[in-house]
C-alpha positions as YAML, in Angstrom:
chain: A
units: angstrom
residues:
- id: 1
  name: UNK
  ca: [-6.35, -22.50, 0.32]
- id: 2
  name: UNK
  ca: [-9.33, -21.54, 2.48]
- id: 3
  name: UNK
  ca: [-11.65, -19.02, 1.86]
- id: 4
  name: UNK
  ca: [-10.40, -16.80, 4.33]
- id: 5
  name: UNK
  ca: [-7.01, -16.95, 3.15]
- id: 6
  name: UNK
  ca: [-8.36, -16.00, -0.68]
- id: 7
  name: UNK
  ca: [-10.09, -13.06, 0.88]
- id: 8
  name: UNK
  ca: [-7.32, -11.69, 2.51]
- id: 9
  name: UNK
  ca: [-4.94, -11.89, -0.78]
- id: 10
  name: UNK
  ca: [-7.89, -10.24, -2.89]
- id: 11
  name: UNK
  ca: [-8.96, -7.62, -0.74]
- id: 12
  name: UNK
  ca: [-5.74, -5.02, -1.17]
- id: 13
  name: UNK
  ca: [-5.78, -5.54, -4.67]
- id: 14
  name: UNK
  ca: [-2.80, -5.95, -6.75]
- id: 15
  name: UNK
  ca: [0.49, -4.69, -5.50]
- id: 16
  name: UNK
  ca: [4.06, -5.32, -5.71]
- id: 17
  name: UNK
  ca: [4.06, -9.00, -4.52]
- id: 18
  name: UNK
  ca: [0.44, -9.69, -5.68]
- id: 19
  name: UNK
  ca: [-0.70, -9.97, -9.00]
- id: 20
  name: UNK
  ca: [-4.34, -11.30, -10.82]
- id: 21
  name: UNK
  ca: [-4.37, -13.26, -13.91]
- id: 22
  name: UNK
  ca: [-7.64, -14.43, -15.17]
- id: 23
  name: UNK
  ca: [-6.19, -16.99, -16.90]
- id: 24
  name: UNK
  ca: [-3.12, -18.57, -17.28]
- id: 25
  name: UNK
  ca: [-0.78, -17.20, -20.26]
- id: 26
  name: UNK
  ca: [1.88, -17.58, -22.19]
- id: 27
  name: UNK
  ca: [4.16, -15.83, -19.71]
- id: 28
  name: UNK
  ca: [3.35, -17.06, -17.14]
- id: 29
  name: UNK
  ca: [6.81, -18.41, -17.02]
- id: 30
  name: UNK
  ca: [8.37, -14.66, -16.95]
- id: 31
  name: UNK
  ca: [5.86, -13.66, -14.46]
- id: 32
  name: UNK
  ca: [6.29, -16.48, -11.99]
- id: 33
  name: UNK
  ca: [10.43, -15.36, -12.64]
- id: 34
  name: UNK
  ca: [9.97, -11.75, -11.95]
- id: 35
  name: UNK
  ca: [8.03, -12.57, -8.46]
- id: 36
  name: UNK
  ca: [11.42, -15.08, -7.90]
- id: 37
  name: UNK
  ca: [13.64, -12.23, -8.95]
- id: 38
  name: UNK
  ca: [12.10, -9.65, -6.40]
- id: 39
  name: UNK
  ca: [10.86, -10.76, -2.78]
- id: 40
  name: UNK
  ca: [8.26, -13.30, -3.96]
- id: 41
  name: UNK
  ca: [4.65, -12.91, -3.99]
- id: 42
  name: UNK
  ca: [1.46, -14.50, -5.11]
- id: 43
  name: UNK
  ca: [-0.28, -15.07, -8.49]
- id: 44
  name: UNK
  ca: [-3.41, -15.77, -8.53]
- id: 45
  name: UNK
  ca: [-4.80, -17.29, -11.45]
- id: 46
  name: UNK
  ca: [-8.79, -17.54, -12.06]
- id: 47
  name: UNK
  ca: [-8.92, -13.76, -10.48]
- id: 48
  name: UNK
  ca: [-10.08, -10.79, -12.86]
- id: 49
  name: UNK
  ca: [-7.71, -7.11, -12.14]
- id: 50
  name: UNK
  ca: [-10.60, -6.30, -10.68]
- id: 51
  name: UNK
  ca: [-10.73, -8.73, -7.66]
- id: 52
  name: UNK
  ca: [-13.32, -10.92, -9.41]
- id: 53
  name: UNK
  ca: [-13.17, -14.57, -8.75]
- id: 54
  name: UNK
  ca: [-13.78, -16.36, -12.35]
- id: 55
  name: UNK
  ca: [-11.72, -19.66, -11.02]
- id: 56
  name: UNK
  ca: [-10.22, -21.71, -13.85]
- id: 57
  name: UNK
  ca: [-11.98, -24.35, -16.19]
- id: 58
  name: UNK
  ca: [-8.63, -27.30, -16.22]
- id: 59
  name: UNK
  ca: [-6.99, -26.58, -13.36]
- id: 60
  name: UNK
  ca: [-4.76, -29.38, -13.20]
- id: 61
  name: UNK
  ca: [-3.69, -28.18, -16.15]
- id: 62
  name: UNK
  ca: [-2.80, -25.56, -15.23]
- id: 63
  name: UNK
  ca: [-0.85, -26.43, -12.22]
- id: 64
  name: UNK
  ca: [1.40, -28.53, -14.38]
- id: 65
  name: UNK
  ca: [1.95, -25.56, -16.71]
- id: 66
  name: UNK
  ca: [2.73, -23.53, -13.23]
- id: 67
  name: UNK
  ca: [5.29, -26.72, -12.60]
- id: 68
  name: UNK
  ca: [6.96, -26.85, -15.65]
- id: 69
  name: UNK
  ca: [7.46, -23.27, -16.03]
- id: 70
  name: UNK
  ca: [8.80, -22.99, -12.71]
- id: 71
  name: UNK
  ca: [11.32, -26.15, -13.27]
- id: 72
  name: UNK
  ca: [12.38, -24.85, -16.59]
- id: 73
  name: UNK
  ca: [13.94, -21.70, -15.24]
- id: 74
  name: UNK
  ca: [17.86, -21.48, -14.18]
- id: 75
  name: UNK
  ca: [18.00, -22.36, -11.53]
- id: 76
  name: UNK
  ca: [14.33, -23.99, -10.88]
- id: 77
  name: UNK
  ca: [11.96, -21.97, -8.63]
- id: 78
  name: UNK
  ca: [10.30, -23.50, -5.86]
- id: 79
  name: UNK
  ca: [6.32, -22.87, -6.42]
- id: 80
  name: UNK
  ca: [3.18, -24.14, -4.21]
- id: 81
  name: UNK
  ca: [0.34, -24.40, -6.04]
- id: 82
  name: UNK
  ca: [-2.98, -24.52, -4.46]
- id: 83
  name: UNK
  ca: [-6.74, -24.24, -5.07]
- id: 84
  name: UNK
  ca: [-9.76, -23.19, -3.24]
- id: 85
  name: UNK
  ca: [-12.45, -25.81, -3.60]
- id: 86
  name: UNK
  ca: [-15.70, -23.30, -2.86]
- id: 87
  name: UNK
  ca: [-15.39, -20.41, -4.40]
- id: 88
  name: UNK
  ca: [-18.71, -19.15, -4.43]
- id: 89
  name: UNK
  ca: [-18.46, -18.13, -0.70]
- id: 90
  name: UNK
  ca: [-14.97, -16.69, -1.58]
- id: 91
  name: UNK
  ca: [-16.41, -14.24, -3.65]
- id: 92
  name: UNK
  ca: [-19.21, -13.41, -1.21]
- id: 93
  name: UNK
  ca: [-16.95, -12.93, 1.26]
- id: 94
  name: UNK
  ca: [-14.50, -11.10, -0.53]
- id: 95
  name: UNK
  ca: [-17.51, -8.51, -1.68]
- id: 96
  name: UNK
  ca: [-19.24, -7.78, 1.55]
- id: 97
  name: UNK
  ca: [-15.53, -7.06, 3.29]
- id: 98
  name: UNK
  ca: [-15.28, -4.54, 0.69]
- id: 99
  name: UNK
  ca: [-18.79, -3.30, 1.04]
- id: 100
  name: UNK
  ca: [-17.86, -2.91, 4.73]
- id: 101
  name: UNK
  ca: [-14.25, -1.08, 4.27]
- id: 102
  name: UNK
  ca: [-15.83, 1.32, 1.53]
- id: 103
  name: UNK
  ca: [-19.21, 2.49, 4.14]
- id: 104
  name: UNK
  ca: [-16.53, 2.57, 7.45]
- id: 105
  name: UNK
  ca: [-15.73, 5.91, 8.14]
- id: 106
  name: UNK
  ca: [-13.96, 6.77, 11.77]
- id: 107
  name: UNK
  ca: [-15.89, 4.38, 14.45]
- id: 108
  name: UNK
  ca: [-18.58, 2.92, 14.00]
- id: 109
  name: UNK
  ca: [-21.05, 0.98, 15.68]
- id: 110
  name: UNK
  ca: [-22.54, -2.23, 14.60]
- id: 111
  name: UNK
  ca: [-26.03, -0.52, 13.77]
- id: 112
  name: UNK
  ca: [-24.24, 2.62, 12.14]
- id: 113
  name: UNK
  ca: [-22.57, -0.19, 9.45]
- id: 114
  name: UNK
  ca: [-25.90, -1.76, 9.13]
- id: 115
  name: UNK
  ca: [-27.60, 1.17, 8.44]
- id: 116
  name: UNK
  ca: [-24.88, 2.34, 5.76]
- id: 117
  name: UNK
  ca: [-25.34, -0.77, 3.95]
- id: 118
  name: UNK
  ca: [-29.11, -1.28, 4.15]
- id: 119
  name: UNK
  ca: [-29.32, -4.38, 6.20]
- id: 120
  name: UNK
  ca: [-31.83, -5.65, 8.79]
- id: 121
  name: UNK
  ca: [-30.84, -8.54, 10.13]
- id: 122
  name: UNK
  ca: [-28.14, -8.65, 12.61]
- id: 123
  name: UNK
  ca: [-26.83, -12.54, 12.60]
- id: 124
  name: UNK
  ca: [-26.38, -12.03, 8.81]
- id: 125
  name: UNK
  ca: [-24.42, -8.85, 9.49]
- id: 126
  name: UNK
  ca: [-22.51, -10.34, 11.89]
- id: 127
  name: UNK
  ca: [-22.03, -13.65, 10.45]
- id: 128
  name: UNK
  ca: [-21.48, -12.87, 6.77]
- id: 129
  name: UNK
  ca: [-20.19, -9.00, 7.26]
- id: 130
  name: UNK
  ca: [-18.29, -8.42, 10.48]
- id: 131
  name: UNK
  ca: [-17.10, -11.42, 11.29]
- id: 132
  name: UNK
  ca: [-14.74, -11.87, 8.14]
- id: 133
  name: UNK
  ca: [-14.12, -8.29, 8.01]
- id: 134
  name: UNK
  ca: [-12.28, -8.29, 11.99]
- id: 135
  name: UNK
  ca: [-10.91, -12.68, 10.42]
- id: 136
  name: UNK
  ca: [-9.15, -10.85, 7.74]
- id: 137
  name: UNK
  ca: [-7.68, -7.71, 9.68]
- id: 138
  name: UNK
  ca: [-9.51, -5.26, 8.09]
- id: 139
  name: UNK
  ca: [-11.72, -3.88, 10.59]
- id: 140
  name: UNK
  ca: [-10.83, -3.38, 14.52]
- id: 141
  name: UNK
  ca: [-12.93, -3.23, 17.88]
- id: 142
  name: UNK
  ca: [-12.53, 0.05, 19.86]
- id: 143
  name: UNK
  ca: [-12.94, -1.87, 22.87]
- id: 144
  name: UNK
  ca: [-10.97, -5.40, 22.68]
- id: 145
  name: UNK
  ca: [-11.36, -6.45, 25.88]
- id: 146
  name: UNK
  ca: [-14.91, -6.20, 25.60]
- id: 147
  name: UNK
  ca: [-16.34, -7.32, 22.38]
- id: 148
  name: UNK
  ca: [-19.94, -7.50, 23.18]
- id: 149
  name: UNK
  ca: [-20.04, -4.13, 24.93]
- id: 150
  name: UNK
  ca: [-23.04, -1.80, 24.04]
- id: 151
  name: UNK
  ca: [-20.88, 1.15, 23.33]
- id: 152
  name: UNK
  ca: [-18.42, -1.33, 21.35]
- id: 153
  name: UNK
  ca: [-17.64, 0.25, 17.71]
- id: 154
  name: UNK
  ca: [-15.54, -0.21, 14.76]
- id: 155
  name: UNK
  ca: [-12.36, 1.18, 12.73]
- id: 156
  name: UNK
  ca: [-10.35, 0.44, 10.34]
- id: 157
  name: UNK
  ca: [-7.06, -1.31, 10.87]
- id: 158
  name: UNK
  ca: [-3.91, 0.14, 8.62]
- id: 159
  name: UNK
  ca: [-4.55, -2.39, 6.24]
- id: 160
  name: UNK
  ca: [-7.98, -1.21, 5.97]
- id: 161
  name: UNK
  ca: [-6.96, 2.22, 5.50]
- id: 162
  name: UNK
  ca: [-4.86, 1.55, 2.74]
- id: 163
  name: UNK
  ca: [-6.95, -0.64, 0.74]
- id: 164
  name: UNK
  ca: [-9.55, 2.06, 1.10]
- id: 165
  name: UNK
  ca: [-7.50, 4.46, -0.27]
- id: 166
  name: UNK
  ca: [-6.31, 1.99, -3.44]
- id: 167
  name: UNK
  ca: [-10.00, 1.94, -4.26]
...
C-alpha cells in the first residue's frame, strides 16, 4: 500500500466499510466477519479512531493472525493483507490534507489557502499541501483545463464536503 492510497482510506474517517484498530485484538476474527457479512471494507490496523498512524510493532504477526482468523471462519474469507513501508510521510500527508479540507471554505485561491494556514513558501504548499489534497480527490480546480491559470482557485470535491462535515 502506497502512501497515497493510506491517505485516502484515513482521511473520511471511519464509516460503514472502514474501521481503525490500533492494534490487533482478540476479535479481530468477528470484525474481519462482520466486514464479510456486509459489503466488505477495510481494517486498518496500526491506525488510532482518531486517524493517527501508530503502525504495528510484529507485523508479520499479525498478518498471520489476520490469515488464520480469516481461514477459520465457515466458509473461509478471502483477505489481502498489506503494509505501508514509510509511514512517516503517510502521516504527514494524511495531516496537511486535513489541514487543507478544514481552512477551504467556497473557492479559494492558492495564496488564500496559504494564508489560512500560515505558510510562505509556495513549492512546499504545493508539493506537500495541494498536490496530495487534488491526488486524493479532496480538493478540485475551478478551472481544469487550465491549471496554472492566475485566476485558478480551489473547492472542495463531495468527498471533501463530507469529510468536512464528519469532523
Amino acid at each position: 500500500m502506497n502512501k497515497k492510497t493510506l491517505s485516502n482510506l484515513i482521511a473520511p474517517g471511519k464509516g460503514f466499510t472502514t474501521e481503525f484498530k490500533q492494534a490487533g485484538t482478540s476479535n479481530l476474527g468477528r470484525d474481519i466477519c462482520a466486514f464479510a457479512n456486509a459489503t466488505g471494507g477495510v481494517i486498518l490496523i496500526g491506525v488510532t479512531d482518531a486517524g493517527k498512524i501508530v503502525g504495528v510493532k510484529d507485523h508479520n504477526r499479525l498478518k498471520s493472525e489476520v490469515h488464520s482468523a480469516a481461514r477459520s471462519a465457515e466458509p473461509p474469507i478471502a483477505v489481502d493483507v498489506e503494509s505501508i513501508d514509510d509511514v512517516q510521510e503517510a502521516t504527514s500527508d494524511t495531516t496537511q490534507v486535513g489541514k487543507v479540507i478544514s481552512v477551504l471554505e467556497g473557492e479559494q485561491s492558492r495564496g488564500e489557502l496559504m494564508a489560512s494556514l500560515d505558510l510562505k513558501n509556495r513549492m512546499h504548499f504545493v508539493k506537500e499541501y495541494l498536490q496530495p489534497s487534488l491526488e486524493g480527490g479532496w480538493i478540485e480546480r475551478t478551472l481544469p483545463d487550465k491549471p496554472n491559470s492566475r485566476n485558478q482557485k480551489y473547492r472542495l470535491t463531495e468527498a471533501g464536503k463530507s469529510f468536512k462535515n464528519k469532523v
